[in-house]
C-alpha positions as CSV (number, residue, x, y, z in Angstrom):
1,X,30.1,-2.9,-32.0
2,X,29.3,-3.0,-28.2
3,X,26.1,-4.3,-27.0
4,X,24.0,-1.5,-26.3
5,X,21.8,-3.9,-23.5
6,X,23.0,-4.9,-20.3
7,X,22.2,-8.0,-20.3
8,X,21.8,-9.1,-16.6
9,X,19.0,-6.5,-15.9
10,X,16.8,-8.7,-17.8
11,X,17.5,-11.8,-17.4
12,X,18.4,-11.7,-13.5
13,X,14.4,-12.0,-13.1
14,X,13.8,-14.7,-15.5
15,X,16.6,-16.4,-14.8
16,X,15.3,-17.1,-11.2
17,X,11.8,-17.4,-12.2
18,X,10.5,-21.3,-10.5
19,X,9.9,-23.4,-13.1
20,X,8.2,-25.7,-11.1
21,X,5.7,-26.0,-7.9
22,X,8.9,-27.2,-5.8
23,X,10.8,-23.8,-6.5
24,X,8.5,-21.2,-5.1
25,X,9.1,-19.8,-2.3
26,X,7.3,-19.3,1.0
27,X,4.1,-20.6,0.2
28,X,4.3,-24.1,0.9
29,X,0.8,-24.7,2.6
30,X,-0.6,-23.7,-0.7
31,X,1.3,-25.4,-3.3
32,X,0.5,-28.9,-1.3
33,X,-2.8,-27.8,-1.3
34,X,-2.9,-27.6,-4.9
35,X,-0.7,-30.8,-5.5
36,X,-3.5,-32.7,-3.6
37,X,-6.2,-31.5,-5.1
38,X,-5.1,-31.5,-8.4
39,X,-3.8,-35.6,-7.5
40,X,-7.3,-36.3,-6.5
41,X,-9.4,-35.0,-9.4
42,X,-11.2,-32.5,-7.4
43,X,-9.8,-28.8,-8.8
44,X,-12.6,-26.4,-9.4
45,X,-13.1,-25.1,-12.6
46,X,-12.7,-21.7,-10.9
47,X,-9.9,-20.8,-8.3
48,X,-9.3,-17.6,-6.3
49,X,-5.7,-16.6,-5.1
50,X,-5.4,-13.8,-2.9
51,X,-2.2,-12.1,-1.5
52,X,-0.1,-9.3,-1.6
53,X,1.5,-8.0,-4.9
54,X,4.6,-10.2,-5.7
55,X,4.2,-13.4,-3.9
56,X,3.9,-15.8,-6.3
57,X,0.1,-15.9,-7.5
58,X,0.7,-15.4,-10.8
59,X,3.6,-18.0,-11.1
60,X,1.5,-20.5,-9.9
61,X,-1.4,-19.7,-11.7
62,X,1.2,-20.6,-15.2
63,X,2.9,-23.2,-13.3
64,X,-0.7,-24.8,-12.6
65,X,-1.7,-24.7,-16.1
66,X,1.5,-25.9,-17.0
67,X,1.2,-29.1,-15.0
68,X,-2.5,-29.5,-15.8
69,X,-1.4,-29.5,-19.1
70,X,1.9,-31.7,-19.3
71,X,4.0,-29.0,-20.4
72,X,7.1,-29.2,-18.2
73,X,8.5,-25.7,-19.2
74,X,8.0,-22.3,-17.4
75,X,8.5,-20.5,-20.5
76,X,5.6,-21.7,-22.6
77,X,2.2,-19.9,-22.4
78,X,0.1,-22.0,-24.3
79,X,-3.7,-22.2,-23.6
80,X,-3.3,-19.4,-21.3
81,X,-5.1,-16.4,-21.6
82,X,-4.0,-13.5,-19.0
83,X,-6.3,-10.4,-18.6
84,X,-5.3,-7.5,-17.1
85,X,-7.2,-4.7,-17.7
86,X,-10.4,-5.3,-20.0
87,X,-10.3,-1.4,-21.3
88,X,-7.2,-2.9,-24.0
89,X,-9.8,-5.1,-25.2
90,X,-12.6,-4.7,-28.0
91,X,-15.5,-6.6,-28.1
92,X,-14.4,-8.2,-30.7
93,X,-11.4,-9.5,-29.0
94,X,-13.3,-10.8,-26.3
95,X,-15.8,-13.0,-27.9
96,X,-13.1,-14.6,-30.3
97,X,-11.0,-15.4,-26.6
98,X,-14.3,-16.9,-25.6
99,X,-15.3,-18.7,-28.8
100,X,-11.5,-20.0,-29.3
101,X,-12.2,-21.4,-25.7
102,X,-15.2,-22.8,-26.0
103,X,-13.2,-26.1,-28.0
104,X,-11.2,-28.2,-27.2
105,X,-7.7,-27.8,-27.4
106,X,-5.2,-29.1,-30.0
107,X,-2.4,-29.5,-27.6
108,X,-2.7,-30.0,-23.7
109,X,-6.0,-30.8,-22.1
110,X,-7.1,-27.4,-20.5
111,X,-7.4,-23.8,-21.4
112,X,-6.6,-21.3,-18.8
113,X,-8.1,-17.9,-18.4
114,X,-6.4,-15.7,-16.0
115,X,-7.7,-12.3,-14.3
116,X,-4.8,-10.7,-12.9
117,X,-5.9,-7.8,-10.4
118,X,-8.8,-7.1,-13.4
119,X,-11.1,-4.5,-13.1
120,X,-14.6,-6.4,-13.2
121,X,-16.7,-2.8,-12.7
122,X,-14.6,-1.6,-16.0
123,X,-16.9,-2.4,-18.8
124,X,-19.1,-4.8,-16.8
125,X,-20.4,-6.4,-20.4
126,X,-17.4,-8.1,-21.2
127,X,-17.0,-9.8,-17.8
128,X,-20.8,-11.1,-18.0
129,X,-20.0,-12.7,-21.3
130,X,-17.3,-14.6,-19.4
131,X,-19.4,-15.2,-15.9
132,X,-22.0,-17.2,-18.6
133,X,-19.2,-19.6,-19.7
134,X,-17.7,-19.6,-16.1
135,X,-21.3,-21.1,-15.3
136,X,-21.4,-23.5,-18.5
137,X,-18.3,-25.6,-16.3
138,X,-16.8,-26.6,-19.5
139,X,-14.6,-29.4,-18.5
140,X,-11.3,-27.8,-20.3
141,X,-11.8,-24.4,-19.3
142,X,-10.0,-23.2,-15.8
143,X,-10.6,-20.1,-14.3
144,X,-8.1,-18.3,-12.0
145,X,-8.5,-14.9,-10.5
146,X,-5.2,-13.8,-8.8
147,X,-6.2,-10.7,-6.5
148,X,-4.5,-9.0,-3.8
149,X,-7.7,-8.4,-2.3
150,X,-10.8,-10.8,-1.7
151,X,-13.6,-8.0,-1.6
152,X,-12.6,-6.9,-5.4
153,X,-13.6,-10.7,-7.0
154,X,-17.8,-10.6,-6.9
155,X,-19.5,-12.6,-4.5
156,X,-21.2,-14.8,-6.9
157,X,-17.0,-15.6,-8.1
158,X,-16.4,-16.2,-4.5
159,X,-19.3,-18.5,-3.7
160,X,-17.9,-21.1,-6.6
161,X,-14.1,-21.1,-6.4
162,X,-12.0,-23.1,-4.3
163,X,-10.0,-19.6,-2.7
164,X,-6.1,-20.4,-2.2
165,X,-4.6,-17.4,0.2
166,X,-1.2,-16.1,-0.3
167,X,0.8,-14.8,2.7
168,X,3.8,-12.4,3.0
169,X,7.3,-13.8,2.6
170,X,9.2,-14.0,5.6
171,X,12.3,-11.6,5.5
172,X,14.6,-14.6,6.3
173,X,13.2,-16.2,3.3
174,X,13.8,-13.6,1.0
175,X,17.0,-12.9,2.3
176,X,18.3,-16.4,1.8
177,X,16.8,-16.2,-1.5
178,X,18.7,-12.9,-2.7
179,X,21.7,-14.5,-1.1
180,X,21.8,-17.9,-3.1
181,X,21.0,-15.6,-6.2
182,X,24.0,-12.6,-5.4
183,X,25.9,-16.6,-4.9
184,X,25.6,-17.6,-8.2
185,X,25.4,-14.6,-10.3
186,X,29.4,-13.7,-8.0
187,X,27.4,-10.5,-6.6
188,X,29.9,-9.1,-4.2
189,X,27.1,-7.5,-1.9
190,X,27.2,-7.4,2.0
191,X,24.4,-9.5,4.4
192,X,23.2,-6.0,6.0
193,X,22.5,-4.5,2.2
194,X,20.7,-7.9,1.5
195,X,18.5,-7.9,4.9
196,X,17.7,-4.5,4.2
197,X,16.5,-5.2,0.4
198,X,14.7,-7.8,2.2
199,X,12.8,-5.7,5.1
200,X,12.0,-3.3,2.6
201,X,10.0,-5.2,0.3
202,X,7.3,-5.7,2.6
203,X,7.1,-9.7,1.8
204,X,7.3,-9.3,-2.1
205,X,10.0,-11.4,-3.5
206,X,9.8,-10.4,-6.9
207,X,9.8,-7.0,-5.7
208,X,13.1,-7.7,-4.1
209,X,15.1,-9.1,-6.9
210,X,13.5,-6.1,-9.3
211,X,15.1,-3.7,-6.4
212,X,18.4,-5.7,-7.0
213,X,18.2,-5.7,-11.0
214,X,18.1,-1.9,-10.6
215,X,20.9,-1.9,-8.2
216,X,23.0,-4.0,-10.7
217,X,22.0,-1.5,-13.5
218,X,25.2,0.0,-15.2
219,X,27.8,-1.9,-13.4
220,X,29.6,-4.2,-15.6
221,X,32.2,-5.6,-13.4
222,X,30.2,-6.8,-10.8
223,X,32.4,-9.0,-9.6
224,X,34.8,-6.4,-8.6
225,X,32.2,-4.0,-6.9
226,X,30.8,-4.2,-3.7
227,X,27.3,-3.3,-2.7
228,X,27.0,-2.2,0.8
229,X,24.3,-0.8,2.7
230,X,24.9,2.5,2.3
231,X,24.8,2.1,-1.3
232,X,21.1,0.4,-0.9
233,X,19.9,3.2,1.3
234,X,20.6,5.9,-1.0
235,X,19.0,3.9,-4.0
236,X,15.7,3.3,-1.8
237,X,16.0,7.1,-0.5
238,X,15.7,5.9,3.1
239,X,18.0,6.9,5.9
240,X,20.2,4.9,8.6
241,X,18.9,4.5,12.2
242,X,21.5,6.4,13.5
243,X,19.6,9.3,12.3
244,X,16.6,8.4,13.7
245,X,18.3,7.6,17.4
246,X,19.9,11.1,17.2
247,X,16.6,12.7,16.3
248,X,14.8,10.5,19.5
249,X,17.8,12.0,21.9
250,X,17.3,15.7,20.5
251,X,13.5,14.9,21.5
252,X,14.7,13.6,25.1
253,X,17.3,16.6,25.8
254,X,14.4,19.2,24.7
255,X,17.3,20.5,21.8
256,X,14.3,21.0,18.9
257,X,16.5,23.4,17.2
258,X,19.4,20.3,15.9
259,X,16.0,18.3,14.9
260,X,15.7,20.5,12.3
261,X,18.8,21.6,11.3
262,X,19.3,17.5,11.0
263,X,16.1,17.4,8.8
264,X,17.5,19.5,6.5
265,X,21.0,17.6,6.0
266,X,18.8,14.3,5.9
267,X,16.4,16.0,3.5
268,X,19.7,17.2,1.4
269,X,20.3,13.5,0.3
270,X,16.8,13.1,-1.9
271,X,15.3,11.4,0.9
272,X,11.5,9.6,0.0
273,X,9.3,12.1,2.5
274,X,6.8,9.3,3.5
275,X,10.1,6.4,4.0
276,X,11.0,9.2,6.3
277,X,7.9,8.9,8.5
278,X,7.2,4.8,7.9
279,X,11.4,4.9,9.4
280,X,10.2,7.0,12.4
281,X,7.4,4.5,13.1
282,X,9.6,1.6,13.1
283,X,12.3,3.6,14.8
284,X,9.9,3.7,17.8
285,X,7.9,0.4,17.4
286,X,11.3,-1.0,18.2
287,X,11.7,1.0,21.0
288,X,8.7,-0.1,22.3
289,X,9.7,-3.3,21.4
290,X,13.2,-3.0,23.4
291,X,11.3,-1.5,26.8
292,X,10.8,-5.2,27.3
293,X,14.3,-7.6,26.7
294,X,12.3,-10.7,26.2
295,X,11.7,-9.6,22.8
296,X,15.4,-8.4,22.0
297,X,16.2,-12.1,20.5
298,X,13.4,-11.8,18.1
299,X,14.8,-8.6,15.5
300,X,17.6,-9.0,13.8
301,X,19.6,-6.2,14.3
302,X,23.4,-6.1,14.8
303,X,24.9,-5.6,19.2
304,X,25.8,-2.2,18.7
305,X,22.2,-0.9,17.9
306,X,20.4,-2.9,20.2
307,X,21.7,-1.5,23.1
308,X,21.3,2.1,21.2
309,X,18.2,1.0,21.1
310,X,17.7,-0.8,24.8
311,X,19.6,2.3,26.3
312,X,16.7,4.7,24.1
313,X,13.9,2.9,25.4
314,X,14.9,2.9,29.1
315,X,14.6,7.1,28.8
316,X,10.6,7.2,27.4
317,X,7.3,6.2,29.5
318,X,4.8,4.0,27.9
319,X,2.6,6.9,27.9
320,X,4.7,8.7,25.6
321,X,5.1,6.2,23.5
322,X,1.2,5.8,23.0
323,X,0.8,9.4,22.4
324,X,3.7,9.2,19.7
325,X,3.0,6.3,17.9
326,X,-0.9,7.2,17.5
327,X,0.3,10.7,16.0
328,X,2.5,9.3,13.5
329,X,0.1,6.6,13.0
330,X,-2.5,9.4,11.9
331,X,0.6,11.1,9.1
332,X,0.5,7.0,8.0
333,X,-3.1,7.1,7.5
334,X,-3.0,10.4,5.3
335,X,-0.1,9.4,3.7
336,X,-2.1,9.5,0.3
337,X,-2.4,13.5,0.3
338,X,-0.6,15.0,2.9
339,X,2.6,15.2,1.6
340,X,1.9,16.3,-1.8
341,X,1.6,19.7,-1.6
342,X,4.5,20.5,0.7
343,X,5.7,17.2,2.4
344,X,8.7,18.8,4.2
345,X,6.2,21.8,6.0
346,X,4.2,18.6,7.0
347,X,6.8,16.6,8.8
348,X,7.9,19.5,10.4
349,X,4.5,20.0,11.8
350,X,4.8,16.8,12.8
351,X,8.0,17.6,14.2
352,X,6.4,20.2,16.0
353,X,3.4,18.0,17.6
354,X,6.4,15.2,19.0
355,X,7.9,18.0,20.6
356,X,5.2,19.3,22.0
357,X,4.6,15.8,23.7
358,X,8.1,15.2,24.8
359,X,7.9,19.1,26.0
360,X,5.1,18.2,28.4
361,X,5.7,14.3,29.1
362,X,7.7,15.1,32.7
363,X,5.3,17.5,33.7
364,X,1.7,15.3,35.6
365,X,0.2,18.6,36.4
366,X,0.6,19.5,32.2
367,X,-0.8,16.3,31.4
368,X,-4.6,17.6,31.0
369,X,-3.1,20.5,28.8
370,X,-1.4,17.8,27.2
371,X,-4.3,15.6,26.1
372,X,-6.6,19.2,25.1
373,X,-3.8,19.8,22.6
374,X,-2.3,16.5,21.2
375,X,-3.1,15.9,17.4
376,X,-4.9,18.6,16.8
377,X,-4.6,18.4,13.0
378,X,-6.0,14.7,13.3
379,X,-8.5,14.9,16.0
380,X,-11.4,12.8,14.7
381,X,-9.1,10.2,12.9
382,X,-7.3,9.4,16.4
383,X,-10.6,8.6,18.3
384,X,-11.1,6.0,15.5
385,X,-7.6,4.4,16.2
386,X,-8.1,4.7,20.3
C-alpha cells in the first residue's frame, strides 16, 4: 500500500530547523549577545525578544533553554512551557504549570516559561498569578516573552527584562538559505523563483521555506521538475513587472482604455487584489529609485528591466511621482477594509484617480485644479502622510 503522506512537506521544515545558536540565521548581534551573557552569569530571570513573525525568536527562545539546560538536542522540550493563547487554558491548568514550577527540576537546571505573542488582556487573572512568581526571581525559573511588538508586553514586564530585538532577514540571506536547502534536498528551481520567494516574505525565513513546502506539495519527482518563476508567481497570486511597466506606459500615452482591458486579463489569473496594489507601489518606488542611477547598483534586478525601468523613470516628474505614491499609499493604509466588499471596483477607482493625475501632470495652468481634486476619497488621511 502507497504512503498516503508526502513526506517532504513535513519534514522539509524540521529538517532545516538550527539546532544550535551557530545555525540561525541573520541575527548574529543577538545570539552573541546572549552567548555573553549567558557566559558571564548575568541572564535575567526575564527576557523580552521582539521582531517580526518568523525570525527566529522562538527558536532561540528553545535553543536557550536548551543550552541553559545541557540538552544538546533541538528536538527535546523538556522544562519548557510555551503559552500561546491563555483562553485553552483552565484555571486549573494554570496553577498546576505554576506549582509544577515552583520546584526544582529532576533533569536540567532551569524551567522555561514561554509567552509566545500571548494575549495578557485575555483573562488578566491568569497572567497576575504568573507576574507574582515572575517577582518571586526563583533561581530555576526563566521567563521569555517572544513578541512582534514591544508595546503588547506591560510596562512593569518591560521595566525587568533584559529586551533582545529581532531584525528582518536580509533577502540575500534568505535567498542563500533557500538555495543551500533546494542544494541538498536536488530541488531543480531557478535563482529568479528563489529571489522572489525571498523578496516576498518580507524578512521571515520560516515563512519562506513554508512558501517552498507548499510549492513542493504533490510533486514526487522533484528532481525532474523545474520550478521557475512563473510557476512562483502564480502560487503567490502576484503578477510579473512587465505588467506593471505596460500599465505605467498606458498611463504616459493617456490610453486608459488598455489599463483596463489589461486589468481584467491580469484579474483573470486569480490575482491577490491587495499584492496587486503593494506590486504597483514597488513598481514605482523603483522608479523613483531609477530617476537617479547611483542607486541602480543597489536592486537586484536582471539588465533587461533596469533599463525598462531607467527608460520609465526618465518619462515622469518628481511631482508626479509624489502625487502617486501618496495615493496608493492611502489604498495601503485602508487595505484592511477597502477591498472587501468589491476590491476590483476599488482599484479601478484607483485606476481612475492615477489617471486623472497623469491626465493633468503636463498641464502648469491645471495644476491648482489638480491639487482641489487629487485623493478625494482619502482627503484627511493624506494631510496626515504630507
Amino acid at each position: 500500500m502507497n504512503n498516503l503522506f508526502y513526506k517532504n512537506v513535513i519534514t522539509l521544515i524540521e529538517k532545516y530547523k538550527p539546532k544550535n545558536f551557530n545555525e540561525i540565521i541573520g541575527q548574529e548581534e543577538v545570539i552573541l549577545l546572549l552567548k555573553k551573557i549567558t557566559k558571564k552569569n548575568k541572564l535575567s530571570n526575564t527576557l523580552v525578544f521582539i521582531g517580526p513573525k518568523g525570525v527566529g525568536k522562538n527558536i532561540c527562545a528553545h535553543l536557550l533553554s536548551n543550552e541553559l539546560n545541557y540538552f544538546f538536542s533541538s528536538n527535546v522540550s523538556y522544562n519548557i512551557f510555551e503559552i500561546h493563547d491563555f483562553l485553552n487554558y483552565t484555571l486549573d491548568n494554570i496553577l498546576k504549570l505554576i506549582s509544577h514550577a515552583k520546584h526544582i527540576p529532576k533533569i536540567g537546571k532551569y524551567y522555561v516559561i514561554i509567552f509566545n505573542n500571548t494575549k495578557l488582556t485575555c483573562k488578566q487573572y491568569f497572567f497576575h498569578l504568573f507576574l507574582k512568581l515572575i517577582h518571586k526571581k526563583y533561581s530555576h525559573i526563566l521567563f521569555i516573552f517572544c513578541y512582534t511588538k514591544k508595546n503588547k508586553i506591560p510596562e512593569n514586564i518591560l521595566s525587568i527584562s533584559q529586551v533582545y530585538e529581532f531584525k528582518k532577514i536580509s533577502i540575500e540571506k534568505i535567498y542563500l538559505h533557500l538555495k543551500m536547502i533546494s542544494s541538498k534536498e536536488k530541488i531543480n528551481v531557478v535563482n529568479d523563483a528563489l529571489y522572489l520567494i525571498s523578496e516576498y516574505v518580507n524578512g521571515s525565513i520560516s515563512k519562506a521555506i513554508y512558501i517552498f513546502n507548499n510549492i513542493l506539495l504533490g510533486y514526487d519527482n522533484k528532481e525532474n521538475y523545474i520550478i521557475t518563476k512563473e510557476l512562483i508567481m502564480e502560487k503567490l497570486g502576484i503578477i510579473s513587472v512587465e505588467y506593471y511597466l505596460k500599465i505605467v506606459d498606458f498611463f504616459l500615452k493617456k490610453n486608459f482604455s488598455e489599463i483596463f482591458l489589461l486589468l481584467n486579463k491580469v484579474f483573470s489569473k486569480n490575482i491577490n487584489y491587495f499584492k496587486f496594489i503593494i506590486g504597483l507601489i514597488k513598481h514605482f518606488k523603483f522608479l523613483f529609485l531609477y530617476k537617479n542611477s547611483e542607486n541602480i547598483s543597489s536592486l537586484r534586478i536582471n539588465k533587461e528591466i533596469i533599463k525598462c525601468y531607467v527608460e520609465q523613470s526618465k518619462k515622469i516628474s518628481n511631482s508626479v511621482f509624489n502625487e502617486v505614491i501618496c495615493l496608493l499609499h492611502n489604498y495601503y493604509l485602508k487595505r484592511k477594509y477597502i477591498l472587501k466588499k468589491n476590491p476590483i471596483l476599488i482599484i479601478e477607482m484607483c485606476i481612475i484617480q492615477l489617471a486623472h493625475i497623469f491626465l493633468n501632470c503636463k498641464n502648469e495652468k491645471d495644476k491648482n485644479s489638480l491639487e482641489e481634486n487629487k485623493n478625494f476619497f482619502f482627503r484627511k488621511d493624506m494631510e496626515k502622510f504630507y
